[in-house]
C-alpha positions as CSV (number, residue, x, y, z in Angstrom):
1,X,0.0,0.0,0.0
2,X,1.4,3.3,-0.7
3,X,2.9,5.6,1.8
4,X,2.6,2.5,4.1
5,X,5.8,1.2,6.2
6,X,6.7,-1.7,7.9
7,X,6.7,-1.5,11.3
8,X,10.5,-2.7,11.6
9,X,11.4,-0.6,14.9
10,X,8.0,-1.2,17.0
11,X,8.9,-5.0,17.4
12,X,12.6,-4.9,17.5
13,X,12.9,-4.7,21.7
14,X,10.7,-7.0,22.3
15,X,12.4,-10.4,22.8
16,X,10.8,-13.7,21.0
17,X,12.7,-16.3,23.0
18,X,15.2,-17.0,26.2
19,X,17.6,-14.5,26.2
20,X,20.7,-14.6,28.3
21,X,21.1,-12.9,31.8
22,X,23.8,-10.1,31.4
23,X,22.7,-7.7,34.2
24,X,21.1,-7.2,37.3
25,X,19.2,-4.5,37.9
26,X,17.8,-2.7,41.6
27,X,14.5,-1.5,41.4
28,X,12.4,-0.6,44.4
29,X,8.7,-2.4,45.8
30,X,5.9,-0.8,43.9
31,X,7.9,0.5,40.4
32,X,5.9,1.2,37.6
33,X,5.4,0.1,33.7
34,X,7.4,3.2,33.7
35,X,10.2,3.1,36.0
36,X,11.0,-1.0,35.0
37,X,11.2,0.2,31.2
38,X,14.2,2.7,32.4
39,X,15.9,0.5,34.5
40,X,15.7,-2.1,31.2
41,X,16.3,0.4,28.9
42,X,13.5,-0.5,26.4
43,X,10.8,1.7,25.8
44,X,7.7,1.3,27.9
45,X,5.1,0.1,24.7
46,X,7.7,-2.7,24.3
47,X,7.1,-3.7,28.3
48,X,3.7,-3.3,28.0
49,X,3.3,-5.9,24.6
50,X,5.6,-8.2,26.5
51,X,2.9,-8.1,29.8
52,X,-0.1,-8.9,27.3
53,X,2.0,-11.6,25.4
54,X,1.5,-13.0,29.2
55,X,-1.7,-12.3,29.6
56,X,-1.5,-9.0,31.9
57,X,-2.8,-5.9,31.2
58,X,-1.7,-2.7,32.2
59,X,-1.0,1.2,31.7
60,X,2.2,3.1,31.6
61,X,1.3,4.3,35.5
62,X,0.5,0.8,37.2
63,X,2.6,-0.5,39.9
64,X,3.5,-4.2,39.1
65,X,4.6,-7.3,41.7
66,X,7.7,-8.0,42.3
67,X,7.8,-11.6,41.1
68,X,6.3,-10.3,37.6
69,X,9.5,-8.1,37.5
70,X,11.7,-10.4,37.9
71,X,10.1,-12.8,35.3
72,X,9.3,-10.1,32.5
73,X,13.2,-8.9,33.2
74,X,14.4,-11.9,32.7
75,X,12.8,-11.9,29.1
76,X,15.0,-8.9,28.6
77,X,18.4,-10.6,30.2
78,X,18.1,-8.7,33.2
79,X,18.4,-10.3,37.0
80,X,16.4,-8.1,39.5
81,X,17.0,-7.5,42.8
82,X,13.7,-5.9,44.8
83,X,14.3,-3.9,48.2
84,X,12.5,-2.1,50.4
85,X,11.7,1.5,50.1
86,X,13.1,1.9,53.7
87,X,16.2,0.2,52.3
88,X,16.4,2.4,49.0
89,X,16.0,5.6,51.4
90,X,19.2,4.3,53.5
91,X,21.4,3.1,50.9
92,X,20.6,7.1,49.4
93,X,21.4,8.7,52.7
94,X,24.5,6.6,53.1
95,X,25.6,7.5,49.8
96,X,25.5,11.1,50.3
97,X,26.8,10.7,53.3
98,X,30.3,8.9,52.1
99,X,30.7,11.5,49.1
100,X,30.8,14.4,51.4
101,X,34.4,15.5,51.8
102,X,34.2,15.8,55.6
103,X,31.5,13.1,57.1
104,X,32.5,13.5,60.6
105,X,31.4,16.9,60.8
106,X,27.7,15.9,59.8
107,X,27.7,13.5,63.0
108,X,26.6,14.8,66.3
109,X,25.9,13.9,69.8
110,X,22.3,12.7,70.0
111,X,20.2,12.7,73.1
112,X,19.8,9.1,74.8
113,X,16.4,7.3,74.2
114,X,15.1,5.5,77.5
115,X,12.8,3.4,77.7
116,X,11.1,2.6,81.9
117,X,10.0,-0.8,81.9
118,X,9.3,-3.0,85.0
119,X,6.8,-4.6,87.2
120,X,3.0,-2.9,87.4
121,X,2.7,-0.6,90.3
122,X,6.4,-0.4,91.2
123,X,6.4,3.2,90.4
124,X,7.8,3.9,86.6
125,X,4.9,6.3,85.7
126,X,5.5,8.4,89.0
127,X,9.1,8.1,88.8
128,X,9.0,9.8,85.2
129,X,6.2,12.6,86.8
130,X,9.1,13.5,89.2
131,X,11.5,13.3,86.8
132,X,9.2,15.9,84.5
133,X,7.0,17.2,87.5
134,X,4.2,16.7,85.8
135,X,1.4,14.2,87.2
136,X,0.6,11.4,84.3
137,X,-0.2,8.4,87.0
138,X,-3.2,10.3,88.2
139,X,-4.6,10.5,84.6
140,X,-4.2,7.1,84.1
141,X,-7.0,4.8,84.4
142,X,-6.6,1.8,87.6
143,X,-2.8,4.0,87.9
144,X,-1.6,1.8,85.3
145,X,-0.6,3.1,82.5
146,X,-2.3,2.0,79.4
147,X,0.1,3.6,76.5
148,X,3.2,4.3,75.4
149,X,4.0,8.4,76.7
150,X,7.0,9.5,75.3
151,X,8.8,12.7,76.9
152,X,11.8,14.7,76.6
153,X,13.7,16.1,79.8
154,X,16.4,18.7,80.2
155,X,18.6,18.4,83.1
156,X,18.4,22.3,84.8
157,X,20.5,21.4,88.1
158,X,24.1,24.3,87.4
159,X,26.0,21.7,89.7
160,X,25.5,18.5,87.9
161,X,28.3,17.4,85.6
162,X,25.4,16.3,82.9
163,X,24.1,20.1,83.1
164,X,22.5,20.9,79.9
165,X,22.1,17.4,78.3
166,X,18.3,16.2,77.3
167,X,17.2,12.8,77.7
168,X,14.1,11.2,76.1
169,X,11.8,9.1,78.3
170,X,9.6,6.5,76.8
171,X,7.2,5.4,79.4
172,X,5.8,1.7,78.2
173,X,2.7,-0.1,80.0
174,X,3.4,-2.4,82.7
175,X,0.4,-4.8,82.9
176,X,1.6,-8.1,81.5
177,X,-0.8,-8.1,78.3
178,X,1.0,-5.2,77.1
179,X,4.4,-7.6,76.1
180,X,3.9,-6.8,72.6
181,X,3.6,-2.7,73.6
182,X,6.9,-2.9,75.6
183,X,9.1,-5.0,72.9
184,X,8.0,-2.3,70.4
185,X,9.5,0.4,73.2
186,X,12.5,-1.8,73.0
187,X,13.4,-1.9,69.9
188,X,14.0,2.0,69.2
189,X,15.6,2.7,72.6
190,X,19.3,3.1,73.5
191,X,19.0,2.4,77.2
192,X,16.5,0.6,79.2
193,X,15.8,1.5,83.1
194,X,14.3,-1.0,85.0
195,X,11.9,0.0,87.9
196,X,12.0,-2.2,91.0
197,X,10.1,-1.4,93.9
198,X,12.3,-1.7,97.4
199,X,9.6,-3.3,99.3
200,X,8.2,-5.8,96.5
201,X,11.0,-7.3,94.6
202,X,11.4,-8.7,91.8
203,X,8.1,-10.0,89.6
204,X,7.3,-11.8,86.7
205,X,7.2,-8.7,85.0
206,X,10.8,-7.1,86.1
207,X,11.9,-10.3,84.3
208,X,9.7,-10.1,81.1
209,X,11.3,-6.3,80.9
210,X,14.8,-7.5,81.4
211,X,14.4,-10.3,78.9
212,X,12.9,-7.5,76.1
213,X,16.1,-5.6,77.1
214,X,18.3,-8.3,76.6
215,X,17.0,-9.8,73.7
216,X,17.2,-6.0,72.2
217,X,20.6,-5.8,73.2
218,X,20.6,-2.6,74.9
219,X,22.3,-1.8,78.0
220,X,20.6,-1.6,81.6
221,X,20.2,0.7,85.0
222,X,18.3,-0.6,87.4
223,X,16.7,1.8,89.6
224,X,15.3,0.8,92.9
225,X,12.5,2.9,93.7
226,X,10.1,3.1,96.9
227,X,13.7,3.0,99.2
228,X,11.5,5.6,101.6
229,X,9.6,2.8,102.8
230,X,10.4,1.4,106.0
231,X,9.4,-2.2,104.8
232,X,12.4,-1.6,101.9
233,X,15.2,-4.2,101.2
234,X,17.2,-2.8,98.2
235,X,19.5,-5.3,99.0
236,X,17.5,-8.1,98.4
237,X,16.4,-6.5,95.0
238,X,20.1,-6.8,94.5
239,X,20.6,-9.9,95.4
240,X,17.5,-11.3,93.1
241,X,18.8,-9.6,90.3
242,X,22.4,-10.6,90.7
243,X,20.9,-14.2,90.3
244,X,19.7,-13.5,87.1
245,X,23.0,-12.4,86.1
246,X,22.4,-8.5,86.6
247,X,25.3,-7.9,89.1
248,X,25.7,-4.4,90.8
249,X,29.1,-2.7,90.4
250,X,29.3,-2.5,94.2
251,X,29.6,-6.0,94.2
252,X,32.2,-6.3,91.5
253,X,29.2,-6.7,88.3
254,X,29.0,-4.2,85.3
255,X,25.1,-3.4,85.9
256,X,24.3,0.4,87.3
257,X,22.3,0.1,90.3
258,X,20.5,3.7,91.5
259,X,18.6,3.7,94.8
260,X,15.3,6.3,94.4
261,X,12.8,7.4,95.5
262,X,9.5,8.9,93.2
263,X,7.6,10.2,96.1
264,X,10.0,11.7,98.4
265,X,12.5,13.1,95.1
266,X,15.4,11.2,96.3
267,X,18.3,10.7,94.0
268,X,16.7,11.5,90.6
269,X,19.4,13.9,89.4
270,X,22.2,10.9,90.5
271,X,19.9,8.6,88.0
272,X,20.3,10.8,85.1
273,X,23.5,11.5,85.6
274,X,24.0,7.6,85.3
275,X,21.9,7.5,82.1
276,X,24.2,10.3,80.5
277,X,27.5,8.5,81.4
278,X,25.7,5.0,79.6
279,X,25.1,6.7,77.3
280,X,28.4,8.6,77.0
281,X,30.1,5.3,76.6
282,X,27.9,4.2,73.5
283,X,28.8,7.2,71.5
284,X,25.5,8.0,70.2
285,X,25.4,10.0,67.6
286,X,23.0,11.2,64.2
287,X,23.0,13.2,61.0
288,X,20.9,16.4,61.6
289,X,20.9,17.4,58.1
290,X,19.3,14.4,56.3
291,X,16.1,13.2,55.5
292,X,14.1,12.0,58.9
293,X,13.8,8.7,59.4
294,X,11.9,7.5,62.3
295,X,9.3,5.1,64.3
296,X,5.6,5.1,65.4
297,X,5.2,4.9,69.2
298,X,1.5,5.4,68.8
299,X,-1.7,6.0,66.7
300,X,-5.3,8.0,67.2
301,X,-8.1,9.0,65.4
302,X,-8.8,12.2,66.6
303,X,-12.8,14.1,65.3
304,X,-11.3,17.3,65.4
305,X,-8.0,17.0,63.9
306,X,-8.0,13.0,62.1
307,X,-5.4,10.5,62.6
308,X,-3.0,12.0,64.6
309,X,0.6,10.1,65.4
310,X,3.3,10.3,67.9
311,X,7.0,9.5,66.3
312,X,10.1,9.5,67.4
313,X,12.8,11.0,65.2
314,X,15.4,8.7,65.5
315,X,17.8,10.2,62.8
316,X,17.7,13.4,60.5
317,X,15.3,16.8,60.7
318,X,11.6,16.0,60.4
319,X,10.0,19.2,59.4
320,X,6.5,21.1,59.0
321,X,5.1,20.4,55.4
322,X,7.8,17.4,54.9
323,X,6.2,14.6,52.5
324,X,6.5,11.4,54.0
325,X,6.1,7.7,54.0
326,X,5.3,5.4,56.9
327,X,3.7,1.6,56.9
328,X,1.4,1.4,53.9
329,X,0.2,4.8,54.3
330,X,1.6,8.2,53.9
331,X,0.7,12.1,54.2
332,X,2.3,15.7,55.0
333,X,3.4,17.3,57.8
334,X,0.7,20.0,58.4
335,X,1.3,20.3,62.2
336,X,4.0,19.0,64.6
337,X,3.8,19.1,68.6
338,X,6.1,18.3,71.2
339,X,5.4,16.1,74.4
340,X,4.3,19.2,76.5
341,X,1.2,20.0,73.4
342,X,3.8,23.4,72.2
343,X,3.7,23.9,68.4
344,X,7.2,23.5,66.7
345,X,8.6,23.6,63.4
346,X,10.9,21.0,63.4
347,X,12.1,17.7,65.2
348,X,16.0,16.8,65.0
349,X,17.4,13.2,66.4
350,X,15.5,11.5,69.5
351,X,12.7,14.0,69.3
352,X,9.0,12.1,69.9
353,X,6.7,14.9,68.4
354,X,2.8,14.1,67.6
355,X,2.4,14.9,64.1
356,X,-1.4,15.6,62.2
357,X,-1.2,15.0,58.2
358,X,-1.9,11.2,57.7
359,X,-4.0,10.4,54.9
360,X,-5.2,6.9,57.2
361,X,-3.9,5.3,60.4
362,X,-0.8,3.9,60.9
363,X,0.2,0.7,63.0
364,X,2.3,1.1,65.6
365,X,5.7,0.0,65.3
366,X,6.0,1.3,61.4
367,X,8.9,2.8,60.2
368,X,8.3,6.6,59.4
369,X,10.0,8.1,56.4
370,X,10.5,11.4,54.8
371,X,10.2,11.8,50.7
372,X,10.8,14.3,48.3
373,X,7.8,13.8,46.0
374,X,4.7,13.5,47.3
375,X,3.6,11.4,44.3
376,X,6.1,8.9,44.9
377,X,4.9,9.0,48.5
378,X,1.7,8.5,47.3
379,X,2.5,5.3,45.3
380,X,4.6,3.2,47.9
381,X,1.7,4.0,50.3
382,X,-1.5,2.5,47.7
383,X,1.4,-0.3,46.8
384,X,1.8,-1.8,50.4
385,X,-1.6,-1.3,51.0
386,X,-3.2,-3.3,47.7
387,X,-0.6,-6.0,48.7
388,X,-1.8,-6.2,52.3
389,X,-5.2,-6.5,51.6
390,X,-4.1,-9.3,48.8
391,X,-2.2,-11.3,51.6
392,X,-5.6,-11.3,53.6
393,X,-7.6,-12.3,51.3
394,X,-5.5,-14.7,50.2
395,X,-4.9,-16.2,54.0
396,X,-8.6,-16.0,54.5
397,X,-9.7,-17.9,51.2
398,X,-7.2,-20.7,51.6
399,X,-8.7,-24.2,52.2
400,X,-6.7,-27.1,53.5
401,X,-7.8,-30.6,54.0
402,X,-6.2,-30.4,57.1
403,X,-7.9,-27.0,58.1
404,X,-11.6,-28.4,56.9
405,X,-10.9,-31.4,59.3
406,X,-11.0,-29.0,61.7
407,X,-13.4,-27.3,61.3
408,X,-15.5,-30.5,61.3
409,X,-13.7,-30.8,64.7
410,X,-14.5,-27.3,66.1
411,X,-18.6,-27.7,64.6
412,X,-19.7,-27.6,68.4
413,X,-17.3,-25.8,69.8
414,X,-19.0,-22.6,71.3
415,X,-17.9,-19.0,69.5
416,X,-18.1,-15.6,71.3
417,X,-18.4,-13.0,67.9
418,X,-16.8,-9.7,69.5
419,X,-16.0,-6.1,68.3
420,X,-13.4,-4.6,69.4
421,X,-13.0,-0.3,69.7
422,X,-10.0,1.2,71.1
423,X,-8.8,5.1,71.5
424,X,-5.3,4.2,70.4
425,X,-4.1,1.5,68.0
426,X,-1.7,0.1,70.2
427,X,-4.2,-0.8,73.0
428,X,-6.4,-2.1,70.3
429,X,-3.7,-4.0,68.5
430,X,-2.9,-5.6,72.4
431,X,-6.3,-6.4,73.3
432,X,-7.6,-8.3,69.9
433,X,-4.4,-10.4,70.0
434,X,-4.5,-11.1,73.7
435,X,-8.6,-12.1,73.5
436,X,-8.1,-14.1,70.9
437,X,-5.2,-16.4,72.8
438,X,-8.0,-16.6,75.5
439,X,-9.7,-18.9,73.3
440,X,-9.9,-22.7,75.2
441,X,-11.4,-26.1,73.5
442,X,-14.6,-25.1,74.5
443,X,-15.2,-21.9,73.6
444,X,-13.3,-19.7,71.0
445,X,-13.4,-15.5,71.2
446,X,-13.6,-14.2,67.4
447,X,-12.8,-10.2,67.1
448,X,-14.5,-9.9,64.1
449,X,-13.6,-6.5,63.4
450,X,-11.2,-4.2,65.7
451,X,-11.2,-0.6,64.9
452,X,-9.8,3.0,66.7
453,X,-11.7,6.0,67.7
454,X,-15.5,6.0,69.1
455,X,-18.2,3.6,68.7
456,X,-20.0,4.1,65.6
457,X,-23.7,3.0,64.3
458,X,-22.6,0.7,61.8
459,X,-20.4,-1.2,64.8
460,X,-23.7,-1.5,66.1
461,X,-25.1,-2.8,62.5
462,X,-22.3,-5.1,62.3
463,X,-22.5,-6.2,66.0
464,X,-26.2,-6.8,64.7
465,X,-25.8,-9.2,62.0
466,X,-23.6,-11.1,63.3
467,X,-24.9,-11.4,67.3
468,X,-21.9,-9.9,68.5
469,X,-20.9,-8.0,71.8
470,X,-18.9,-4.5,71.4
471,X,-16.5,-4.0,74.2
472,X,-15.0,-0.1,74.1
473,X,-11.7,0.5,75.7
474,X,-11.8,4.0,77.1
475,X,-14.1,5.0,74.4
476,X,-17.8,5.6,74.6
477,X,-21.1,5.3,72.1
478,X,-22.6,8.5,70.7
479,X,-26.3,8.8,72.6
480,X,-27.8,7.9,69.0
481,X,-25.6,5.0,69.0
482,X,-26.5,4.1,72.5
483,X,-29.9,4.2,71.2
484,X,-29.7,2.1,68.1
485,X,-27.7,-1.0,70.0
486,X,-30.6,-0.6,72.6
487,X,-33.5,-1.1,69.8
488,X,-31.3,-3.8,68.1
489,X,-30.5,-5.7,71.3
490,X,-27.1,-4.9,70.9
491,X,-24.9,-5.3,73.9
492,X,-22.3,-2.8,74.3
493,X,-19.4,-3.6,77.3
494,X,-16.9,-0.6,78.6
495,X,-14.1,-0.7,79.7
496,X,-10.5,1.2,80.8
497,X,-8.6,-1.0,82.3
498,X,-7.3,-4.5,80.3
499,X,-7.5,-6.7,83.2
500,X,-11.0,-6.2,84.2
501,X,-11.8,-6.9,80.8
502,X,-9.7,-9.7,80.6
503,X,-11.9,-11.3,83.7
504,X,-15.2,-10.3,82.3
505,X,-14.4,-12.4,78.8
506,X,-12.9,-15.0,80.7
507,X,-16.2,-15.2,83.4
508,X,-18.5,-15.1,80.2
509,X,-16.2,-18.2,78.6
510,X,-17.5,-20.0,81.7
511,X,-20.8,-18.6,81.4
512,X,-20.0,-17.9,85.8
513,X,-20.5,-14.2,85.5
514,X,-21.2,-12.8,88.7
515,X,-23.7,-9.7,88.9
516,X,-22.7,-6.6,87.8
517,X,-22.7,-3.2,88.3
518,X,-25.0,-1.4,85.4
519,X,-25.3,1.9,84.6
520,X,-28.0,4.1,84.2
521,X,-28.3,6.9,82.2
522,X,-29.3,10.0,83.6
523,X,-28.3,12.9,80.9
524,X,-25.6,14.7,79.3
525,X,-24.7,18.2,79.2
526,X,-22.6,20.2,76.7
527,X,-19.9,22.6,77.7
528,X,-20.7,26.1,76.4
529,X,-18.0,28.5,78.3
530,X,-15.1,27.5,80.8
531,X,-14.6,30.2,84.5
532,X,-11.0,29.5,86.4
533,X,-12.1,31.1,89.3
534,X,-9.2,31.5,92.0
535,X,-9.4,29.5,94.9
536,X,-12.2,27.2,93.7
537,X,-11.1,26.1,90.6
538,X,-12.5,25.7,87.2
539,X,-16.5,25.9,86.4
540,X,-17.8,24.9,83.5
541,X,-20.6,27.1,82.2
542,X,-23.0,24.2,80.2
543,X,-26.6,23.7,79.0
544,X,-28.4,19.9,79.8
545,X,-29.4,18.4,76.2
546,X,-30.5,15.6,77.4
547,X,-31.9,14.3,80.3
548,X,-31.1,15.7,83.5
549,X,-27.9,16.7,85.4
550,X,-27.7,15.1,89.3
551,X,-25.7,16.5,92.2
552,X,-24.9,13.0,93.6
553,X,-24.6,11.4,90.2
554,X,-21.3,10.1,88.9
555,X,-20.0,12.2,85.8
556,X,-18.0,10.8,82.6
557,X,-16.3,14.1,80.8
558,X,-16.0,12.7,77.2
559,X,-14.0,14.9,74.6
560,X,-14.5,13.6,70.8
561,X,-16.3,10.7,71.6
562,X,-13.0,9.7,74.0
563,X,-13.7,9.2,77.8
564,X,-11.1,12.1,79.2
565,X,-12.0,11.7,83.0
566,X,-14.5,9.6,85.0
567,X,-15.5,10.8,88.8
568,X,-17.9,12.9,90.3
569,X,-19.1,16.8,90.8
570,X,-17.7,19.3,93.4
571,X,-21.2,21.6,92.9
572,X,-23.9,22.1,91.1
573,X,-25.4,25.4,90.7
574,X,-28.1,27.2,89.0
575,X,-27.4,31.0,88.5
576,X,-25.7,31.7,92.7
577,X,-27.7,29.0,94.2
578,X,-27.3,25.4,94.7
579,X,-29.4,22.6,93.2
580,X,-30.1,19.1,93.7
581,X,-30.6,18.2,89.6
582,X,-31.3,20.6,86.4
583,X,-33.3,19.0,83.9
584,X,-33.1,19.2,80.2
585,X,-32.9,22.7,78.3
586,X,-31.8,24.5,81.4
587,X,-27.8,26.4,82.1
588,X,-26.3,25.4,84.6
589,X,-23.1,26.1,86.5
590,X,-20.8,22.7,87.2
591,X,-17.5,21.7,88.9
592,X,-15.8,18.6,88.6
593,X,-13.6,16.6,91.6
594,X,-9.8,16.6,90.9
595,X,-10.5,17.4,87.4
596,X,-9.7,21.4,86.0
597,X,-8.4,20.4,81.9
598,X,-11.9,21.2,80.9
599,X,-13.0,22.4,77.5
600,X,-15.3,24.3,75.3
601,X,-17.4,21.8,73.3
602,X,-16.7,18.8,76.0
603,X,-19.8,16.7,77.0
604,X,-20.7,16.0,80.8
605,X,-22.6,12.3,81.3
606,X,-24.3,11.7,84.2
607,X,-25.2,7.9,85.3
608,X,-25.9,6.1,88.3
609,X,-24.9,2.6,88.9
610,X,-26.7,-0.5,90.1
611,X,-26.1,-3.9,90.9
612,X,-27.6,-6.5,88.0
613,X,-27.7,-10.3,87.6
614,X,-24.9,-10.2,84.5
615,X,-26.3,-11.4,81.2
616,X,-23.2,-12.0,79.3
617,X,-22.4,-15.8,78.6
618,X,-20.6,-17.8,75.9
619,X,-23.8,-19.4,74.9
């Protein structure tokens, strides 16, 4: 045909048979159509006609697996080798680290990372409040504490030799369900201080921490709190831990050994003086000026402000509008706070900040990341996420003979469906693995869907279909919510502390539940204006919406759908005078016991409790 040509050129990269390897190539997880045909050298139609010789079709933009690289590469002679994003980003850094003239210069002295661990109630969380002056153990619910706090101190005493220096805390949970929590704290720290009470001794617990720290690798300081007590015998703690191969240096060992005291501020500044010289003889040090590269301590989901994430910066400058990358999700800085709620711009080495820009929730644990190009950001992100959800599809369609000969097994063993709701992800990561191990012959617990942040209607709808119970830890229904589980028989469970919740589901499995204390509902009130009068504290101005509002009720302070503070009212006043109740529609003037932090937009609930035959069995 005239003015026709061959196409000669359009077919000529694209091989026809098995063509010799004579390369290897690195590409990163996730590349595209795009980025492969660079790294081969071949032009990206040629890629494409070789996919759809194999059956798959895609565009220049689509992100392929990393098995079908390898195969399709080989078509072109080329061996691949796939890495990690995180491991792309270090060999990069590394790079431009080793082709600077002067590298030592970039290094410098990096705060320590600690992380308390020890036995519950030997004093870690009011040994850090000392250490900050600050009061977190009050806050806590039980005085346990139930996440990971993170904190960074400055040592201000002129006469100590570690005058200056700052020292990040990482405060990890202490109740024994919390393993997982406190391994992750392990992982990320340069120095672990173990808390042992004087007058206790060493526990399980003590022993699980010391085993995380060793298996870590990380160097030790015991510190021996509660030495004001007259029942104390630090030398027996010595003595118990010398047996377990953590010798004090008094007696000849390598292991620091610091005698304190939370409540009466005894020997605090000699225990951070201990923690700088540790730390001194590690020689830690980071690159200020790279890109930051960091871990998740912990995960919210936050109304106000969305899923909100405290990291530590373990290397480089994380700052505000930075692109980043961290598990299979990713975002931009848009706000950045330290551990005392101040604004700041940036975060250099060993600096937890809680940071607001994630595009979903993290887990935590992830590594965080900072990226040039949001796009790019944007792709490894959608990447790990499609191949999450193909692993659990995958691991939840799979049949075995062996698994459906179980199943015949387990036809009458009993199941208790439950949904679980956290405020954080790591106390809702905790609790749906440790329920689940609850599990006996008889009857097995099934989370059938775990989730962060308040109890929603269509938890309710799900709870529904399926005859499930929704347990909340330290997070509350909305009243609609309350209302729809109540007209679909729904039963909703709350809790703020893991081990009463632990022996509630483990009651239920024996169907030996005890009665119960219920509450009632009696109304809720919204907080319209907030008074900080001298000498009598902080009233809340508010308006009842519901209900009514009673002087000798007990009150539930709930903040975006997250229980803040549970106790009861200092007074209750209408206009100057007193009053017993106010009743729906009317202002009203209230003050709360032991509790000032109050804020505009918060919601007051009032209830009563009463004691109930329990309902909840495994049937």
């Amino acid at each position: 045909m005239k003015g026709f040509a061959p196409p000669s050129r359009a077919t000529a990269q694209i091989p026809t048979g098995p063509v010799p390897i004579t390369r290897t190539i690195t590409v990163t997880e996730g590349i595209s159509v795009k980025d492969l045909a660079e790294k081969l050298e071949v032009r990206a139609k040629d890629l494409i006609a070789t996919l759809l010789v194999r059956g798959v079709f895609v565009t220049v933009n689509q992100t392929l697996d990393a098995e079908l690289v390898k195969d399709v590469a080989a078509q072109f002679g080329a061996d691949v080798q796939v890495i990690s994003f995180e491991d792309q980003m270090a060999n990069e850094a590394m790079e431009s680290i080793l082709s600077t003239e002067n590298p030592d210069e970039l290094e410098v002295v990096r705060p320590p990372v600690v992380t308390v661990m020890g036995h519950v109630d030997h004093g870690k969380t009011s040994l850090l409040d000392a250490i900050r002056e600050t009061d977190v153990a009050g806050g806590e619910a039980g005085g346990i504490t139930q996440h990971i706090g993170a904190y960074k101190v400055k040592i201000n005493k002129a006469d100590s030799p570690a005058f200056g220096r700052e020292i990040v805390f990482l405060d990890t949970p202490g109740h024994e369900a919390f393993t997982r929590m406190r391994a992750r704290g392990a992982k990320v720290t340069d120095i672990v201080v173990i808390v042992v009470a004087a007058d206790d001794g060493v526990m399980p617990q003590t022993l699980e921490a010391i085993d995380h720290a060793k298996a870590a690798n990380v160097p030790m300081i015991v510190a021996v709190n509660k030495i004001d007590k007259p029942e104390a015998q630090p030398d027996r703690v010595k003595k118990q831990l010398a047996d377990r191969g953590l010798v004090p240096e008094d007696w000849g060992g390598s292991t620091v050994f610091v005698d304190v005291s939370a409540k009466k501020r005894m020997n605090l500044d000699l225990l951070l003086e201990m923690v700088c010289l540790v730390a001194d003889l590690q020689a830690l040090k980071a690159t200020p000026n790279r890109s930051a590269v960091g871990t998740v301590l912990e995960a919210k989901l936050d109304r106000g402000r969305g899923a909100v994430a405290t990291v530590l910066v373990q290397n480089g400058t994380l700052k505000n509008q930075d692109n980043f990358v961290v598990g299979n999700t990713f975002g931009k800085i848009r706000a950045m706070f330290d551990d005392r709620g101040r604004s700041v711009e940036e975060a250099g080495p060993s600096t937890p900040v809680e940071i607001l820009g994630l595009e979903a929730m993290p887990d935590a644990g992830d590594t965080f990341l900072v990226v040039s190009d949001r796009d790019k950001a944007r792709g490894i992100g959608q990447y790990r996420k499609m191949r999450e959800r193909e692993a659990q599809l995958a691991k939840s369609s799979r049949v075995t003979l062996e698994g459906l000969a179980d199943q015949i097994k387990q036809a009458g063993v009993k199941e208790l469906p439950l949904i679980l709701k956290a405020d954080v992800t790591g106390s809702e990561e905790v609790l749906a693995d440790s329920l689940q191990k609850m599990s006996t012959e008889k009857v097995r617990i099934k989370v059938i869907h775990s989730g962060v942040g308040a109890i929603t209607e269509s938890d309710v709808l799900l709870a529904s279909a399926s005859n499930a119970i929704i347990i909340g830890f330290n997070v509350r229904p909305e009243r609609k919510v309350a209302d729809l589980a109540e007209q679909e028989e729904v039963e909703i469970r709350l809790h703020s502390i893991i081990y009463e919740l632990q022996d509630e589901i483990h009651k239920a499995m024996l169907g030996l539940l005890e009665p119960v204390f219920k509450e009632n509902y009696l109304g809720r009130a919204e907080i319209l204006n907030v008074f900080r009068i001298p000498k009598v504290g902080t009233i809340a101005g508010c308006r009842v919406t519901d209900g009514v509002l009673r002087r000798d009720a007990e009150i539930r302070l709930m903040r975006d759908g997250v229980q803040v503070y549970k106790g009861k009212l200092t007074s209750l006043k209408r206009f100057k005078d007193d009053a017993r109740e106010v009743t729906h529609g009317m202002e009203c003037g209230v003050g709360i016991s032991n509790f000032n932090d109050l804020k505009i937009g918060d919601t007051i609930e009032a209830f009563v409790t009463e004691k109930v035959a329990a309902e909840l069995t495994a049937s």
